[in-house]
Every structure is written in C-alpha cells, then in structure tokens.
C-alpha positions in Angstrom: 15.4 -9.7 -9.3 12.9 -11.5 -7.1 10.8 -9.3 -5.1 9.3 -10.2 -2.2 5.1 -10.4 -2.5 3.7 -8.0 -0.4 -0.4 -7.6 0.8 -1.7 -5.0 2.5 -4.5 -4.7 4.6 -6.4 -1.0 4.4 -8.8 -1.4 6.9 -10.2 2.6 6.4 -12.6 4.0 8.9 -13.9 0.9 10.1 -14.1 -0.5 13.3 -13.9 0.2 17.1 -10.7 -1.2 19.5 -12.7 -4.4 20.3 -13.4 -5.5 16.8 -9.9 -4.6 15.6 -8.8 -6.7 18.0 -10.9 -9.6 16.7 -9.9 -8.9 13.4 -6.1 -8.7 13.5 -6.4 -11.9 16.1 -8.0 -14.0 12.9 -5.3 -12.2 10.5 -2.3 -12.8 12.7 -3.5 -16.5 13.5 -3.5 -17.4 10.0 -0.6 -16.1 9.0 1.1 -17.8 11.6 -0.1 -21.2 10.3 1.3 -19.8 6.4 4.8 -19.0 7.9 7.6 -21.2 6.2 5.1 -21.8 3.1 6.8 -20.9 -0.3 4.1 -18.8 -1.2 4.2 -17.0 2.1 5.2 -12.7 1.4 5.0 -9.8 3.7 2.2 -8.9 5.3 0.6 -5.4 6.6 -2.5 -4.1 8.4 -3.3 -0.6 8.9 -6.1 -0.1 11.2 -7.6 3.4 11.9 -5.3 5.5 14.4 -7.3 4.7 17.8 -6.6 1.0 17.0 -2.5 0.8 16.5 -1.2 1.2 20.0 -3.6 -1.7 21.1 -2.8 -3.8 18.4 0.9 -3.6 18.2 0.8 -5.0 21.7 -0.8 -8.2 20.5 1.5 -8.8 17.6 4.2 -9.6 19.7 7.3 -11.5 17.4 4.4 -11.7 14.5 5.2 -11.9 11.3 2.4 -9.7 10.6 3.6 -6.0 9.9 1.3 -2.3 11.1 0.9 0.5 8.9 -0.7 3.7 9.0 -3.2 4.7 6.9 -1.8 8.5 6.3 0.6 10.9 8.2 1.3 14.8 8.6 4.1 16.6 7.5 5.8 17.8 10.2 7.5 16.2 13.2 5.5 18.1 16.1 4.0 21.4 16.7 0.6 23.2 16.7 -1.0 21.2 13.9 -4.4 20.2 15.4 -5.5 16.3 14.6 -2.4 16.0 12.4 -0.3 12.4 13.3 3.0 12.7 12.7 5.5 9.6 11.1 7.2 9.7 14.5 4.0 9.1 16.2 3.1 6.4 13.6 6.7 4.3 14.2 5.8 4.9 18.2 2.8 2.5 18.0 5.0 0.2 15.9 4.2 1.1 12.1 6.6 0.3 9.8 4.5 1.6 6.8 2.4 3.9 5.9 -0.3 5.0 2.9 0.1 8.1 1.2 -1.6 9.5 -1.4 -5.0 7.5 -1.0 -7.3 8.6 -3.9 -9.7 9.0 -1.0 -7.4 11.7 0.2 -6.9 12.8 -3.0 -10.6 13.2 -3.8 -12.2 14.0 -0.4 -9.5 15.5 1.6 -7.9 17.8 -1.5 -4.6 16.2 -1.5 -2.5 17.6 -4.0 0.9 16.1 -6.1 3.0 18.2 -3.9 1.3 17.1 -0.5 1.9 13.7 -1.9 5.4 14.6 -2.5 5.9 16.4 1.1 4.4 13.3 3.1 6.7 10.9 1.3 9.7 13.2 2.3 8.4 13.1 5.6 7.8 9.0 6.0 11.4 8.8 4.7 12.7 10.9 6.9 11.2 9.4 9.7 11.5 6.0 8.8 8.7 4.7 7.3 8.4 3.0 4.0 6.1 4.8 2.0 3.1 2.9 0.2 2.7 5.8 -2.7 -0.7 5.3 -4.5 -1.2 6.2 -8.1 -4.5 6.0 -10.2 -6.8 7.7 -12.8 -10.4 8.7 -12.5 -12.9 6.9 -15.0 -13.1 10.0 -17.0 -9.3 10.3 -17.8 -9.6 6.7 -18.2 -12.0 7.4 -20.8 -9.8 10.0 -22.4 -6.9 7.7 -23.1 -5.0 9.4 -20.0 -4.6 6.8 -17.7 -0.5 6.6 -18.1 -0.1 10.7 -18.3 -1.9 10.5 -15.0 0.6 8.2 -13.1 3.2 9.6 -14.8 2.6 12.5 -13.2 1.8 11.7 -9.9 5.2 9.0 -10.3 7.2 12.0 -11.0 5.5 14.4 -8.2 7.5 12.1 -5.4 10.8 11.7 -7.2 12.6 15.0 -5.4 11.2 13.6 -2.2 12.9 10.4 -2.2 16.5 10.2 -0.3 19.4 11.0 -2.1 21.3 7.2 -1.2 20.2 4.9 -4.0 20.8 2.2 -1.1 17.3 3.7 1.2 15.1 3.9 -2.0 13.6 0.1 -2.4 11.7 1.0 1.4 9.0 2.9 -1.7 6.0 0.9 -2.3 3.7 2.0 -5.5 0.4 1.4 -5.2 -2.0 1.4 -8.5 -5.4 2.1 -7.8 -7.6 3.2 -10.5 -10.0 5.4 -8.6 -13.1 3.6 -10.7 -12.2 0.6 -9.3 -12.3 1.7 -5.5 -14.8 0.6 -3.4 -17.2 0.1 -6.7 -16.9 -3.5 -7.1 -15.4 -2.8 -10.6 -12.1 -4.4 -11.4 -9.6 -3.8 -13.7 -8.9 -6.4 -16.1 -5.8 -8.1 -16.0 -4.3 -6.7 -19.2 -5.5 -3.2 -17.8 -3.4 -4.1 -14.7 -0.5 -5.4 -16.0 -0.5 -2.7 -19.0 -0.1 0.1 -15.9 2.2 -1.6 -13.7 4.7 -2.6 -16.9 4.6 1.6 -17.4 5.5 2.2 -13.8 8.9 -0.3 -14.2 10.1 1.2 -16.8 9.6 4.7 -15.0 11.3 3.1 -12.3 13.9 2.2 -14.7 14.4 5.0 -16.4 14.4 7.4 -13.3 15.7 5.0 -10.6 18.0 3.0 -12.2 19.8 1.3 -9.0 16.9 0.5 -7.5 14.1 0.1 -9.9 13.9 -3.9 -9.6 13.6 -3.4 -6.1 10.9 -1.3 -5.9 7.4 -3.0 -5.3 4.6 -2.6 -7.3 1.0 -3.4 -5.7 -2.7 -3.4 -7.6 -5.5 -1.7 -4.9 -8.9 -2.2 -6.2 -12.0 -4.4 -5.5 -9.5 -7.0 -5.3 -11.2 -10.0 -3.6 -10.8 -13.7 -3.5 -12.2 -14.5 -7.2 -10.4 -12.6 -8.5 -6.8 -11.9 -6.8 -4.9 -15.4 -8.3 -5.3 -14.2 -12.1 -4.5 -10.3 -11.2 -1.5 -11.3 -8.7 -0.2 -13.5 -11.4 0.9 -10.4 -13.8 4.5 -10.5 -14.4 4.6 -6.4 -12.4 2.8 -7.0 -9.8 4.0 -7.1 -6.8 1.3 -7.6 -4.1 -2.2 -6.1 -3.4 -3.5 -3.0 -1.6 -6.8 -4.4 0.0 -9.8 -2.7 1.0 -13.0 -4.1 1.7 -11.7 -7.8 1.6 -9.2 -6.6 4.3 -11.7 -6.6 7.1 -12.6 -10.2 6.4 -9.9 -12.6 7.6 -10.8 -15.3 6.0 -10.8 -13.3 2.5 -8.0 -11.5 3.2 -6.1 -14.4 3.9 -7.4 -16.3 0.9 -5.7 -12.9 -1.1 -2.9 -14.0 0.7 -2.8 -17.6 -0.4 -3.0 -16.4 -3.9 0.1 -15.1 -3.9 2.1 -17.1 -6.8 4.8 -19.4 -5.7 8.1 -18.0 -4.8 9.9 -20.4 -7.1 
C-alpha cells in the first residue's frame, strides 16, 4: 500500500513567540508553493508550548499540520506544568511526540509512561508519533532490535481496540547516538531497523500494519535525507536541528521520493 510521506518538524526548546513566527512563516510559505507537486507529503511542526496558540492562528487553511512535542496523562486536575492532549488539540495539534529519547534519558520516561501517553493521545485524538531507538552501547552489544522490540511492544495494549483508528500511529526510529551528535545512521542501518518494525507491525497489527508510518529521526539534514528517505520502510523524517532552518527543512521536504 502507498503511504503517504510524512516530515516532521521537532523544533525542541528553541525559540521565543517572535522567531517562531518567523520560522513557521518561511516553512508555511514554501510549502505552499510545493502544494499539488507529486513529491509533496504531509507536513508537521511542533514548536515549544508558549508558541502553538500563536502559530495556529497564522496557518489559517495551510497545508502545514502542528504537533506537540509531549503531553500528560490525564485530562485535567492538580498536575502542576503538565499539558494535557485536550489542551494540545485546543491550540490546533493534530499530533504529538511521545517517547522522545530526550524524555527517555533526561526526563526518566519509562516503557509504561510511553505506553500511558499513547493511550492518552488516542483517547483524546491525537495521532501519536511513538519514538523508538537504542543507545550506542546496546548498539554495540548487538541489541539494537531487542530494544525496539521492546519499546514496539510496550504501546501495543495502549492502542484502541478498532483496527479501523490504528494507522493515526506514527513510529519514529531514532537511534539515540545519532541525536543531536551529527552522527548518522547509515542507510543499511536504517532500512535494516525500519524492515524489523514492519514485520512487527505485521505480525502484531495485521489490518493495519501497511498503514502505519514509519519515520527515521536523526541528524537528518539536506546531504543526506534523499539516500536515507529512499529506503523501501521509510516513511518520512523526524527532524531536529535542520527543523529550525526553513530552507533546510524544506530541502528534507523536497527529498521526499516521487509519489509515483
């Protein structure tokens, strides 16, 4: 089945209201001039909290889709500087990031809070970008597919019970050496990982496991997106860094393979 591309923009802790603005003016401009193009896929930013409400307002009929970058668990109630999905589809998200291995390593993020947030985004309408990844030791240790085996199966009770609401999941790949490091998987590396995630798909999600998109997150940047989008499983990028550079980000966007 074909599968639309889709690019996502992480923009992390970066940037005040007035740059944001700047930012998703660029993004939004160019992806208006890309719109009918074969190669043209679905596109997502998701700029720090204080940003979203301000930004929503200026997309306007966009094609350009807002995500958020992480949510709490709970609808509402005494959880101090918690966000809840609600909150997140009120300033017009329609996605949102779970599972960051910057959560993961910094924040103490567990499978099971994984797996509770995904519940969550489902529940309140969301589609859920689950990320997935090994540390450069484990990578070392020939563990790399144990690892996102596990964390693949962590989410699996949390997804609805109607095969028809499951393609809304995203997977994200992000091996945690490659974040932020300037250190890229290699091609084979990517595809090898992203080939082990369809067949879990397959095997676990039957119905819906050609539906479900698979993205790469990790250093990818303009030299090197065309050869890593090109892999036969992958679906789309999860962008960092390059993400708060239009005209890179938009070049990620242009590598997207042809539709046809």
């Amino acid at each position: 089945m074909l599968r639309c591309p889709l690019v996502v923009g992480n923009w992390k802790m970066n940037g005040l209201i007035e740059t944001a603005q700047d930012l998703v003016d660029r993004v939004q401009a160019g992806i208006s001039d890309r719109e009918g193009r074969q190669r043209m896929c679905e596109v997502v930013v998701c700029p720090p909290y204080t940003a979203l409400h301000t930004i929503n307002s200026r997309l306007g009929e966009s094609a350009l889709k807002l995500g958020g970058q992480n949510m709490g668990v709970e609808v509402e109630g005494a959880f101090t500087g918690e966000v809840s999905g609600i909150m997140l589809r009120n300033c017009g998200c329609r996605y949102v990031i779970l599972g960051h291995s910057e959560r993961r390593a910094l924040f103490g993020e567990t499978d099971e809070m994984v797996s509770w947030k995904v519940k969550s985004a489902f529940r309140d309408g969301l589609n859920p970008i689950v990320c997935v990844g090994e540390e450069l030791a484990e990578r070392e240790r020939g563990e790399t597919l144990q690892v996102v085996e596990r964390q693949f199966l962590a989410v699996l009770p949390s997804l609805p019970e109607s095969p028809a609401k499951r393609p809304a999941l995203v997977l994200a790949y992000e091996p945690v050496w490659a974040i932020g490091t300037g250190k890229t998987a290699t091609p084979a590396q990517v595809q090898e990982v992203h080939h082990y995630l369809r067949g879990l798909l397959k095997k676990h999600l039957p119905d819906t496991a050609d539906k479900v998109r698979i993205l790469y997150g990790g250093s990818i940047k303009p030299s090197n997106a065309a050869e890593i989008l090109a892999q036969e499983d992958v679906d789309g990028g999860l962008i960092g860094g390059a993400a708060l550079n239009a005209n890179d980000f938009l070049d990620i966007v242009d590598a997207i393979p042809d539709l046809t």
